[in-house]
DSSP file (Angstrom, degrees, kcal/mol; ACC not computed):
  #  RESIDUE AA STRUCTURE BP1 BP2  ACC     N-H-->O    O-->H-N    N-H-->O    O-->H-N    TCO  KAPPA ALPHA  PHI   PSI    X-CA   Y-CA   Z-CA
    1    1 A X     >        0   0    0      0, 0.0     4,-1.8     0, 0.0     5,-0.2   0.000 360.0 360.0 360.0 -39.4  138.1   60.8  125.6
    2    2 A X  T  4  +     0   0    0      2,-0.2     0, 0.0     1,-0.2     0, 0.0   0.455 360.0  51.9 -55.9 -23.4  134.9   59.1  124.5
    3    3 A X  T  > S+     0   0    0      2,-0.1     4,-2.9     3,-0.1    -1,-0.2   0.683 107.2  50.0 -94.2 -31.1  132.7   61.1  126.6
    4    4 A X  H  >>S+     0   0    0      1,-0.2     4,-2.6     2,-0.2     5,-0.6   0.903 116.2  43.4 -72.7 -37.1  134.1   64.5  125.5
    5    5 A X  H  <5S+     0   0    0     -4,-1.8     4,-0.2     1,-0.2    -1,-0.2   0.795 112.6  55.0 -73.7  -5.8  133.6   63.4  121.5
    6    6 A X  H  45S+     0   0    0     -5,-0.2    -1,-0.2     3,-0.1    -2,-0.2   0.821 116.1  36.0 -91.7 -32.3  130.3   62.0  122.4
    7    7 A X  H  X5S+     0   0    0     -4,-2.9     4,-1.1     1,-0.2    -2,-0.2   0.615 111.8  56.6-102.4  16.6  129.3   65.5  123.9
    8    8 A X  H  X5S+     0   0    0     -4,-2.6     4,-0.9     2,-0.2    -1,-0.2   0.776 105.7  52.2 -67.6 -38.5  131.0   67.7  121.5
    9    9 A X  H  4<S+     0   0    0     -5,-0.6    -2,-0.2    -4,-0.2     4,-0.1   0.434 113.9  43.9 -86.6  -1.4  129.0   65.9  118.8
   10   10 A X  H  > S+     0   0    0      3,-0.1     4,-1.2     1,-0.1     3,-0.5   0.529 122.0  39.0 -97.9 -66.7  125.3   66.7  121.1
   11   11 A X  H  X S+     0   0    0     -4,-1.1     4,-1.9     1,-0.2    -2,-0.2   0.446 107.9  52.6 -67.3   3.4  126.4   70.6  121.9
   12   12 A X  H  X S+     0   0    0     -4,-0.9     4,-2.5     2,-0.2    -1,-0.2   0.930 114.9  47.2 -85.0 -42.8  128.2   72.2  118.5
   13   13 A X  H >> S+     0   0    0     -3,-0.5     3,-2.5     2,-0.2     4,-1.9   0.955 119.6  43.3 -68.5 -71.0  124.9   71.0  116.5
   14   14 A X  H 3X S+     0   0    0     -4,-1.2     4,-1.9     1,-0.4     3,-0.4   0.745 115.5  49.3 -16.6 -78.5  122.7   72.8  119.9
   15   15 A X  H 3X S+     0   0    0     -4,-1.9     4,-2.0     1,-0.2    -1,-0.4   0.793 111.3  43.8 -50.8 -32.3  124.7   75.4  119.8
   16   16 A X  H <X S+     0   0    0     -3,-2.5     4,-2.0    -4,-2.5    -1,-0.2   0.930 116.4  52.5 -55.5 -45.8  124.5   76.1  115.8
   17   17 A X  H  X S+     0   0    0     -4,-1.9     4,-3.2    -3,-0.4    -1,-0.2   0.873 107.4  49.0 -64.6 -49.5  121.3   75.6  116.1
   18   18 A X  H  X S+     0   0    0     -4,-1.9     4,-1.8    -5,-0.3    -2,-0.2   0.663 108.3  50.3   5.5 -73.0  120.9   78.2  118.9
   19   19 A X  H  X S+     0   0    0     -4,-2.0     4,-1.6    -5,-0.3    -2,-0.2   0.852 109.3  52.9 -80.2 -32.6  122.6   80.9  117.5
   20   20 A X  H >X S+     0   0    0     -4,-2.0     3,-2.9    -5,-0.3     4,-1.6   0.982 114.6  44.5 -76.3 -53.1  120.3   80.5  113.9
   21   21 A X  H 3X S+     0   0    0     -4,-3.2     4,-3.5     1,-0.3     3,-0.5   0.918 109.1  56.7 -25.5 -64.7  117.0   80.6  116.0
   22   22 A X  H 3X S+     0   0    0     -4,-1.8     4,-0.9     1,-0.3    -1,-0.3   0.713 112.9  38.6 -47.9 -24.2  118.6   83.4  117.8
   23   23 A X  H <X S+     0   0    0     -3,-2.9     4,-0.8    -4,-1.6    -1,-0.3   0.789 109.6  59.6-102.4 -26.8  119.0   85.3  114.5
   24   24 A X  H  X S+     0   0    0     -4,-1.6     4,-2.2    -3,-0.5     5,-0.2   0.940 114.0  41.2 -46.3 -58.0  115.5   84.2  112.8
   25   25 A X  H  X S+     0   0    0     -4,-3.5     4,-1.5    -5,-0.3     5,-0.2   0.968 107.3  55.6 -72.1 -45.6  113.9   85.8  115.7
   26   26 A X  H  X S+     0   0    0     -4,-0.9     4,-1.7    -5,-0.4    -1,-0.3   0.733 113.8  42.0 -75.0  -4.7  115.8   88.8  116.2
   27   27 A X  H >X S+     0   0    0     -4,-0.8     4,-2.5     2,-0.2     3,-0.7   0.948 110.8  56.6 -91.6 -66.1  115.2   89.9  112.4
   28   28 A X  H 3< S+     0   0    0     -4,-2.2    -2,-0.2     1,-0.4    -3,-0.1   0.602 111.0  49.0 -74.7 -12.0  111.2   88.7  112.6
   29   29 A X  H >X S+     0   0    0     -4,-1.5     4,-2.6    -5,-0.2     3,-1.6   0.811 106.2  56.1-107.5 -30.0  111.1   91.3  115.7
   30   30 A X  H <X S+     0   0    0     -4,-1.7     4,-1.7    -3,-0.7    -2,-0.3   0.964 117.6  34.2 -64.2 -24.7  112.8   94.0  113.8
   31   31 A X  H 3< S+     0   0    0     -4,-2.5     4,-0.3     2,-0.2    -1,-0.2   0.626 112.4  54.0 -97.8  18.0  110.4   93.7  111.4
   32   32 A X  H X> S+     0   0    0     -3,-1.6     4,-3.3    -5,-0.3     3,-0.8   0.688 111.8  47.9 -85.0 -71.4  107.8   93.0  113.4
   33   33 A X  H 3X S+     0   0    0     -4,-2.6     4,-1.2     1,-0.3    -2,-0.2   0.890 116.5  50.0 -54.7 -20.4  108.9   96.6  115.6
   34   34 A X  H 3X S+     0   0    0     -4,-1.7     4,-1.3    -5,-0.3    -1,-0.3   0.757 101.3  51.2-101.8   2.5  109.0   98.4  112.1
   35   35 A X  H <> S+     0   0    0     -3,-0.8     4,-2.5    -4,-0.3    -1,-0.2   0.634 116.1  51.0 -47.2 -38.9  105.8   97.4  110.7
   36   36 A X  H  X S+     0   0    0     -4,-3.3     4,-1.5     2,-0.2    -2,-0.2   0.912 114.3  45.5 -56.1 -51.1  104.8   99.0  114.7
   37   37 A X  H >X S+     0   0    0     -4,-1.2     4,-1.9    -5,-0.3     3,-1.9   0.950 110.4  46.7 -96.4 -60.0  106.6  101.8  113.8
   38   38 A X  H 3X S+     0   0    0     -4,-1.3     4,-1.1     1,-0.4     3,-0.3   0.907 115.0  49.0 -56.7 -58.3  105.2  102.5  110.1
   39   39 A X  H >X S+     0   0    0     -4,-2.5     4,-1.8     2,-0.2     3,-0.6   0.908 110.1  58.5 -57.6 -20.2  101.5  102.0  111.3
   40   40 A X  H <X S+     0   0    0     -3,-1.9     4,-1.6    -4,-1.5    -2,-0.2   0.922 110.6  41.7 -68.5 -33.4  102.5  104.5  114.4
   41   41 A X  H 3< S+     0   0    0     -4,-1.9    -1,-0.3    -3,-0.3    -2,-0.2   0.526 107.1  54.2-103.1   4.2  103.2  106.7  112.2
   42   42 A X  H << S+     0   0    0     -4,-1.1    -2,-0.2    -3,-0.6    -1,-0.2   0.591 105.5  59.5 -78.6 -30.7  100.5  106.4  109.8
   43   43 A X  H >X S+     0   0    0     -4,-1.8     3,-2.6     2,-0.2     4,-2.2   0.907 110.3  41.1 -32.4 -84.2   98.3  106.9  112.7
   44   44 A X  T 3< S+     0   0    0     -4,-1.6    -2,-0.2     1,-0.4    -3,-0.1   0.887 113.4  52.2 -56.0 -25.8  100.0  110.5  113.3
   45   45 A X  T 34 S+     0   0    0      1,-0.2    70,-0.6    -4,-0.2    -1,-0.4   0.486 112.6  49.6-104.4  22.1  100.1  111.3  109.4
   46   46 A X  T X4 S+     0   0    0     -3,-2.6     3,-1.7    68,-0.1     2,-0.3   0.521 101.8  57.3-115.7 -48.0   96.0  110.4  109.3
   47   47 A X  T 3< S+     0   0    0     -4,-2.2    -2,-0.1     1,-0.3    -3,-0.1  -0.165 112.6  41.8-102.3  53.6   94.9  112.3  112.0
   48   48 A X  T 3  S+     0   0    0     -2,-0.3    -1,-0.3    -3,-0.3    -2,-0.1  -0.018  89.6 114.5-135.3  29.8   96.5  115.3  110.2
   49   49 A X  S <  S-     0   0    0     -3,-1.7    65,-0.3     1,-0.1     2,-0.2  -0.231  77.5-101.0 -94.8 173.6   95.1  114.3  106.7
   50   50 A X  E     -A  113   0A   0     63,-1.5    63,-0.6    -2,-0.1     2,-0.5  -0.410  29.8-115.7 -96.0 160.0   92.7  116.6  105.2
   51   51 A X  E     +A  112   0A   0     61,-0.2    31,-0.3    -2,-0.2     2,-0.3  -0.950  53.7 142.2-114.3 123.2   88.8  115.7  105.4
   52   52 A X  E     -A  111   0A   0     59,-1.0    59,-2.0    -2,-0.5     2,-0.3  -0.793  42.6-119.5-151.6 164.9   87.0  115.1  101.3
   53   53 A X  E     -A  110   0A   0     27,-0.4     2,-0.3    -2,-0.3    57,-0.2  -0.780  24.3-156.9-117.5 174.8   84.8  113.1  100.1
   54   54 A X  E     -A  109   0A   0     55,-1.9    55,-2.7    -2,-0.3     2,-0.4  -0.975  12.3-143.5-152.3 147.4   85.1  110.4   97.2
   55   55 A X  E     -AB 108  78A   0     23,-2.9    23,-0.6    -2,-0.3     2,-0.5  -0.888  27.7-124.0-112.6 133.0   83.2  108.5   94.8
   56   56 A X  E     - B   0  77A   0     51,-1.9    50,-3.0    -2,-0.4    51,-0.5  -0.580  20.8-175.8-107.7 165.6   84.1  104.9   94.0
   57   57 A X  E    S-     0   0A   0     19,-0.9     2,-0.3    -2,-0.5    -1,-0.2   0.817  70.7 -19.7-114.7 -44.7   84.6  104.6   90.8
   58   58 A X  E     - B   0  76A   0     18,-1.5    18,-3.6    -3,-0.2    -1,-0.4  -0.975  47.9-158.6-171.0 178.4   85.1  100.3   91.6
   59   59 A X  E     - B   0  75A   0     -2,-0.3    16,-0.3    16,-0.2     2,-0.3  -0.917   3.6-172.5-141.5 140.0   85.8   97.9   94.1
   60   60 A X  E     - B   0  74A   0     14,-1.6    14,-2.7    -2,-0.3     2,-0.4  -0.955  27.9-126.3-141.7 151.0   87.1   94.3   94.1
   61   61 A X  E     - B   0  73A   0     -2,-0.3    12,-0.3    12,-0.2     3,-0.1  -0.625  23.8-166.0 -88.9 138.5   87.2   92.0   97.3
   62   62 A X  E     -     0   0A   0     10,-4.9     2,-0.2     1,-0.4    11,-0.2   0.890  55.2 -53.5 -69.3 -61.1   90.9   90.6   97.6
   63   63 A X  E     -     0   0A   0      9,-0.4     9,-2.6     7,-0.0    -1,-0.4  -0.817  60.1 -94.7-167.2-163.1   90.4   88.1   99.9
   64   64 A X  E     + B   0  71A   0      7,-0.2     2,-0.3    -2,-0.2     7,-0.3  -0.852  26.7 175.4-125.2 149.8   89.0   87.4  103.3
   65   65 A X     >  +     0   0    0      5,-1.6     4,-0.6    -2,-0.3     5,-0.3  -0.890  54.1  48.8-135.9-177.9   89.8   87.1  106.9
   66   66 A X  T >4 S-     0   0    0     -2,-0.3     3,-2.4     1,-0.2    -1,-0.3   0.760 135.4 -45.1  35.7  77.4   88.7   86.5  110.9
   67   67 A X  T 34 S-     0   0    0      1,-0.3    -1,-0.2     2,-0.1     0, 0.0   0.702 115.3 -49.1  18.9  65.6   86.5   83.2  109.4
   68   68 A X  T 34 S+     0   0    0      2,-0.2    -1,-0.3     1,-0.1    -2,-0.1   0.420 117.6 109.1  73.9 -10.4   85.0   85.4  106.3
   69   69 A X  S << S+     0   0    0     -3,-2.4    28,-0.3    -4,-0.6     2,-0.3   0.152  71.6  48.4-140.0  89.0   83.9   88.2  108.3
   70   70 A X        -     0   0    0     -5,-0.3    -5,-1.6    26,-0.2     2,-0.3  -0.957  65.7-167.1-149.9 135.6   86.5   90.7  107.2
   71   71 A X  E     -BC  64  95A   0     24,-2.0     2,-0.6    -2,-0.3    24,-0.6  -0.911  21.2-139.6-132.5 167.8   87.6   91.5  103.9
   72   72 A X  E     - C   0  94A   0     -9,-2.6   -10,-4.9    -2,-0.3     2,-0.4  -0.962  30.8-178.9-125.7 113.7   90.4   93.4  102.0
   73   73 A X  E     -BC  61  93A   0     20,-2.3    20,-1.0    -2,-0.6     2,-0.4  -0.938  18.1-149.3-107.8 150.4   88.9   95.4   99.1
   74   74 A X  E     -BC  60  92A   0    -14,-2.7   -14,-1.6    -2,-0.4     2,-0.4  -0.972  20.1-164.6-108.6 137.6   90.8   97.3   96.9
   75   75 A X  E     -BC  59  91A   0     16,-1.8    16,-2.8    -2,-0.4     2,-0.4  -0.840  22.5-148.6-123.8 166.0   89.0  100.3   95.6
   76   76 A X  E     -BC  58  90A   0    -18,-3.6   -18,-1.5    -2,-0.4   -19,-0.9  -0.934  35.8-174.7-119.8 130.8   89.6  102.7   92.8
   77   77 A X  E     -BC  56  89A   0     12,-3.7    12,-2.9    -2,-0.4     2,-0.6  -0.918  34.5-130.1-135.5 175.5   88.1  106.3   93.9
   78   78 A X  E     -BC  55  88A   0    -23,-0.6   -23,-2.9    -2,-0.3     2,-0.3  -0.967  33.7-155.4-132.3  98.9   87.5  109.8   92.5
   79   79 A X        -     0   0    0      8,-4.0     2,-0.6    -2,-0.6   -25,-0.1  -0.219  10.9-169.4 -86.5  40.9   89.0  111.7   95.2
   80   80 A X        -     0   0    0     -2,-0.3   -27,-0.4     1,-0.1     6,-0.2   0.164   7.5-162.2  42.0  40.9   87.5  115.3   95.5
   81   81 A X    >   -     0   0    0     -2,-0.6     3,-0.9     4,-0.3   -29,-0.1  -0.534  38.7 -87.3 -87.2 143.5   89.3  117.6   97.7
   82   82 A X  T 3  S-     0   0    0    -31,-0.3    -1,-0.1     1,-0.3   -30,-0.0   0.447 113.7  -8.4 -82.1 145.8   87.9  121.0   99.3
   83   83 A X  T 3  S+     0   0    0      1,-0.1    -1,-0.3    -3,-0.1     2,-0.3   0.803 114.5 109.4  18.4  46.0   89.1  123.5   96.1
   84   84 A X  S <  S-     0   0    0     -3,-0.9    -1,-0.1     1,-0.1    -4,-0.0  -0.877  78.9 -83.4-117.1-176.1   90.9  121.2   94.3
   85   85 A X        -     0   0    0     -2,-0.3    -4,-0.3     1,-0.1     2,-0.3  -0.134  51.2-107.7 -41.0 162.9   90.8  119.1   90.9
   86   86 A X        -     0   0    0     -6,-0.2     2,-0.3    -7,-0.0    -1,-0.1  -0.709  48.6-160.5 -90.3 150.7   88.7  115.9   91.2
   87   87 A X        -     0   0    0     -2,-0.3    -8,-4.0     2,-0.0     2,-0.2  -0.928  23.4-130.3-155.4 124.7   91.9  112.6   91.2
   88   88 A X  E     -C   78   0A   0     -2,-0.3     2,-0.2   -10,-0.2   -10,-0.2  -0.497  37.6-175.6 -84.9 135.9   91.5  109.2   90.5
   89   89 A X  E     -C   77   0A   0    -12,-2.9   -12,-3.7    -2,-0.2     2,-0.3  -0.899  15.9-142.0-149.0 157.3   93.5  107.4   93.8
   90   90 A X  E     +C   76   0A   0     29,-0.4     2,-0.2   -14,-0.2   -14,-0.2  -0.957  33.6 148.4-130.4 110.2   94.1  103.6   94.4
   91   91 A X  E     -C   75   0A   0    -16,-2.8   -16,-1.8    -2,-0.3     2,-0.4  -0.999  34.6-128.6-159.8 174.9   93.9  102.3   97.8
   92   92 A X  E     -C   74   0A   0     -2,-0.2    39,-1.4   -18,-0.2   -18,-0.3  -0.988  25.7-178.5-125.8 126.2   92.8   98.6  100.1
   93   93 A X  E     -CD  73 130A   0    -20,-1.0   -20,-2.3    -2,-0.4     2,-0.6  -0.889  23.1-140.1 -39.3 130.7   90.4   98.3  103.2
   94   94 A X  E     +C   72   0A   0     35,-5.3    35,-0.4    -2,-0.2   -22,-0.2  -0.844  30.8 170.4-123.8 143.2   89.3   96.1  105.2
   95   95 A X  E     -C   71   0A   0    -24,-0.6   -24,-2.0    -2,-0.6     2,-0.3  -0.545  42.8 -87.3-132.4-152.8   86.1   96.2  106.1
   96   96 A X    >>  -     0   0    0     31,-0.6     3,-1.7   -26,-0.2     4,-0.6  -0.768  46.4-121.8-103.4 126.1   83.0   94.2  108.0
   97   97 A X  G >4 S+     0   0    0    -28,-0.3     3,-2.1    -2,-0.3    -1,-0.1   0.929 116.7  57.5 -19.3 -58.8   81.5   91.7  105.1
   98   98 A X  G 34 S+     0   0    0      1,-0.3     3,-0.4   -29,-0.2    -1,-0.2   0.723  95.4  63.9 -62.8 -18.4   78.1   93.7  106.0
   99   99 A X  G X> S+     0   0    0     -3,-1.7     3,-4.6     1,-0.2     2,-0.8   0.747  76.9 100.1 -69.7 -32.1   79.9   97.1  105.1
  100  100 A X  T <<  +     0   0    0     -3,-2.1    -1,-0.2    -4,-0.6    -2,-0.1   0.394  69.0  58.7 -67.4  11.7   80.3   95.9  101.4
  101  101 A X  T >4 S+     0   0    0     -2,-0.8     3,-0.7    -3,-0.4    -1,-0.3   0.495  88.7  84.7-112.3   5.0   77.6   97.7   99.7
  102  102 A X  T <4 S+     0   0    0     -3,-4.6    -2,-0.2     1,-0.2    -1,-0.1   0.792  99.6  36.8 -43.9 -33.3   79.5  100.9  101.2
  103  103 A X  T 3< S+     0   0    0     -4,-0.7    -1,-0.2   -48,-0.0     2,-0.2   0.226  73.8 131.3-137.8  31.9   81.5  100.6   98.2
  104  104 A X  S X  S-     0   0    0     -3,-0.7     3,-1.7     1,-0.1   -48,-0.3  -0.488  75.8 -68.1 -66.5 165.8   79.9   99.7   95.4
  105  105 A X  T 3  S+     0   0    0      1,-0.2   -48,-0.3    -2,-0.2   -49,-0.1  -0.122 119.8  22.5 -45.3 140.3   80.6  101.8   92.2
  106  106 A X  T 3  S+     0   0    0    -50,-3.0     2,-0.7     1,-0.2    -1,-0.2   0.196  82.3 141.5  81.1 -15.2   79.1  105.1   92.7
  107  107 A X    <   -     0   0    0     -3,-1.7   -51,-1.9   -51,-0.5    -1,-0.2  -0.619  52.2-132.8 -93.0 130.1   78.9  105.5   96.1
  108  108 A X  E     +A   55   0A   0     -2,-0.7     2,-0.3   -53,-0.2   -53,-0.2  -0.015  40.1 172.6 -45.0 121.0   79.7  108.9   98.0
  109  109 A X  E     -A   54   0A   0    -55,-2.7   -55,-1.9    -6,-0.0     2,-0.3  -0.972  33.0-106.7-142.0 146.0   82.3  107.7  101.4
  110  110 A X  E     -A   53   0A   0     -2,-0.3    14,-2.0    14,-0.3     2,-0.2  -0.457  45.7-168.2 -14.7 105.1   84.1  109.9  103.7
  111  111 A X  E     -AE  52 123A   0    -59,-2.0   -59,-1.0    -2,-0.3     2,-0.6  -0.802  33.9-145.6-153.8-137.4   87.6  110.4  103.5
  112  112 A X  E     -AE  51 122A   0     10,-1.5    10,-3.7    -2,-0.2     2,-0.8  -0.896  16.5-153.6-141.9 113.4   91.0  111.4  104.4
  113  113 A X  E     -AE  50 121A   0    -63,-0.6   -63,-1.5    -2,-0.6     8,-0.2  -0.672  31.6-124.0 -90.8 126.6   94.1  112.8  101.8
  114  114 A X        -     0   0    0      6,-1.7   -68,-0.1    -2,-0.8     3,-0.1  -0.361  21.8-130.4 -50.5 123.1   97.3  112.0  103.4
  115  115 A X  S    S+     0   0    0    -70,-0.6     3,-0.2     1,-0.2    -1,-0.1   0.474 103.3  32.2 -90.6   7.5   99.1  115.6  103.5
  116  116 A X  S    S+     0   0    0    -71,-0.2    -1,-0.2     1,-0.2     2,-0.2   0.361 130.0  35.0-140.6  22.2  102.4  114.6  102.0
  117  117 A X    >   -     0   0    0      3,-0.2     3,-1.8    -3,-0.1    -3,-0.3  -0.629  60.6-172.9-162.3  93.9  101.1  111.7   99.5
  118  118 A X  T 3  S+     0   0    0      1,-0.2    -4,-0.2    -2,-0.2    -3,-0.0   0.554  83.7  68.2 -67.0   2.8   97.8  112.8   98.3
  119  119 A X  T 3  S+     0   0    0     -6,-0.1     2,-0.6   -30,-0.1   -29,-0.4   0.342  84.7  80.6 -79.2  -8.4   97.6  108.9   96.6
  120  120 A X    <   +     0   0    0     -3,-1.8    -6,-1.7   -31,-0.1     2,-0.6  -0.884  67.8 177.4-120.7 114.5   97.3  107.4  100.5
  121  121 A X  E     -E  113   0A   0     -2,-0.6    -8,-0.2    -8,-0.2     2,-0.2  -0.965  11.4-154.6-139.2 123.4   93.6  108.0  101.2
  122  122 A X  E     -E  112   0A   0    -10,-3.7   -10,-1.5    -2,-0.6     2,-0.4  -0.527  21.2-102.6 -95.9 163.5   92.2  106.8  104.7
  123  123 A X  E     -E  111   0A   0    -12,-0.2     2,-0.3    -2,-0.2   -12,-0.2  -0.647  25.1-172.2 -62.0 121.5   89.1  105.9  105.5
  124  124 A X        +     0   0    0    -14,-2.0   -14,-0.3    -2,-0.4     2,-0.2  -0.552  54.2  92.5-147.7 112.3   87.0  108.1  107.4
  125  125 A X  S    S-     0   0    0      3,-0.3     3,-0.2    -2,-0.3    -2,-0.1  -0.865  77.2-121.9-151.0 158.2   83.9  106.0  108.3
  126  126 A X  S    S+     0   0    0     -2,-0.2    -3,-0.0     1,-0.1     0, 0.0   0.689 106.5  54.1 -47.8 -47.0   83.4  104.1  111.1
  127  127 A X  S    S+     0   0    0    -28,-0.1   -31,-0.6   -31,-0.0     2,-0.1   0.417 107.7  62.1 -87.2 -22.9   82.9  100.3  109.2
  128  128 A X        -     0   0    0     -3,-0.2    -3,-0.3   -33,-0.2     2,-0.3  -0.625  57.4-175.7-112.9 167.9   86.3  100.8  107.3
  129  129 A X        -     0   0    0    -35,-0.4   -35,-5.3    -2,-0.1     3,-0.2  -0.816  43.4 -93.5-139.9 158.1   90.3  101.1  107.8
  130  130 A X  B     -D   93   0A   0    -37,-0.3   -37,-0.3    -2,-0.3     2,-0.1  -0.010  58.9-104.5 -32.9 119.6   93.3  101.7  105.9
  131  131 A X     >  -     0   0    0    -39,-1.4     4,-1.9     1,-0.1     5,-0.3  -0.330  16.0-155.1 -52.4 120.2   94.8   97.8  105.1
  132  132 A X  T  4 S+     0   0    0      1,-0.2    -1,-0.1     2,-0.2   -93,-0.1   0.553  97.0  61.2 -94.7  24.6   97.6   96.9  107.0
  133  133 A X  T  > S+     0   0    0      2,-0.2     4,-1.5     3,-0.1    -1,-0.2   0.758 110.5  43.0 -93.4 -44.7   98.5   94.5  104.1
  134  134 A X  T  4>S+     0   0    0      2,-0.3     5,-1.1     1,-0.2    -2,-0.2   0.815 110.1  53.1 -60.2 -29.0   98.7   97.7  102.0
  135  135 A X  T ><5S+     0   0    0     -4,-1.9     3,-0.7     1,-0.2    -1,-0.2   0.694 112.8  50.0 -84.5 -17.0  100.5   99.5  104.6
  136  136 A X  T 345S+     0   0    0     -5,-0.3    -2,-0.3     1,-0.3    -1,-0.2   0.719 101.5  56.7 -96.2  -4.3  102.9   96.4  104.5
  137  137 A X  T 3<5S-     0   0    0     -4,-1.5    -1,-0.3     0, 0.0    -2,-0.1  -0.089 130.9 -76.4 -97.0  42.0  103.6   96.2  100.9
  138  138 A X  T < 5 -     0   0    0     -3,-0.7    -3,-0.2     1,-0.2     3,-0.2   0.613  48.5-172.1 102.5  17.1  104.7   99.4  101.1
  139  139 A X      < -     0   0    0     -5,-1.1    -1,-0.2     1,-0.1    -4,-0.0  -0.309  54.1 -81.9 -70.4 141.2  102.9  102.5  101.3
  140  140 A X        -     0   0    0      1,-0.1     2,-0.6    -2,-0.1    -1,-0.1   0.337  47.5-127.9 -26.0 125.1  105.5  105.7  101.0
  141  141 A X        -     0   0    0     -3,-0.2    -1,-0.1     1,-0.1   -99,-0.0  -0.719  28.0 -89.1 -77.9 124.6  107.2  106.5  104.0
  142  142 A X        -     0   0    0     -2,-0.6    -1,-0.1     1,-0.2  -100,-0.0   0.178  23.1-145.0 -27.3 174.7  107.3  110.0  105.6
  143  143 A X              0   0    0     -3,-0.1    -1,-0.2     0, 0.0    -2,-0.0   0.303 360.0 360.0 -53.9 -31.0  109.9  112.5  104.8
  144  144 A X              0   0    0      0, 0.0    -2,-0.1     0, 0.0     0, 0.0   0.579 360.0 360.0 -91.5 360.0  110.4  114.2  108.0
């Protein structure tokens, strides 16, 4: 009787414990697979974005990554797109440390308007991409 109450009392805590791992994880890969999913498809809605240029209007570095050389800038631009109004747009990059005088104020960059949220403006340079800290706090999800 002594052996079963000794190994009741090792294997309910195992098991409890067990099953909450088992649910910790399976939620941190679904959002792990829809973070996959969101960039996949941010991919697909960028290489059907429209091709402009932009000026930026300012830049400030966010923070840093990969030992200081990578940054997340957020820039403010004055987005220009082929016969339309000129639009002030909001958006974060990360780019190579050595890239940063790409985007000081007043400099002319490549880029890309998102065709169903003309506020989602990609990069298109070589030295930059679209943040995926910005694509994880939320930029708009398709429609379709």
């Amino acid at each position: 009787m002594g052996t079963i109450i000794a190994l009741t009392a090792i294997l309910v805590p195992l098991l409890v414990v067990g099953m909450v791992l088992f649910f910790v994880f399976r939620r941190e890969n679904a959002q792990v697979d829809a973070m996959k999913s969101r960039m996949a498809e941010l991919d697909s809605r960028m290489a059907r974005a429209s091709l402009a240029q932009a000026t930026v209007v300012s830049s400030r570095t966010r923070g840093t990554f990969q030992d200081g050389s990578m940054a997340f800038v957020d820039l403010r631009l004055e987005v220009q797109p082929p016969g339309g109004a000129p639009y002030l747009a909001n958006t974060e990059w990360e780019l190579n440390i050595s890239s940063m005088s790409m985007v000081e104020p007043g400099k002319s960059v490549a880029v890309k308007i998102d065709g169903e949220d003309p506020e989602i403006i990609y990069p298109n340079v070589s030295w930059a991409r679209l943040s995926r800290t910005f694509i994880a706090r939320g930029v708009k999800k398709s429609k379709r």
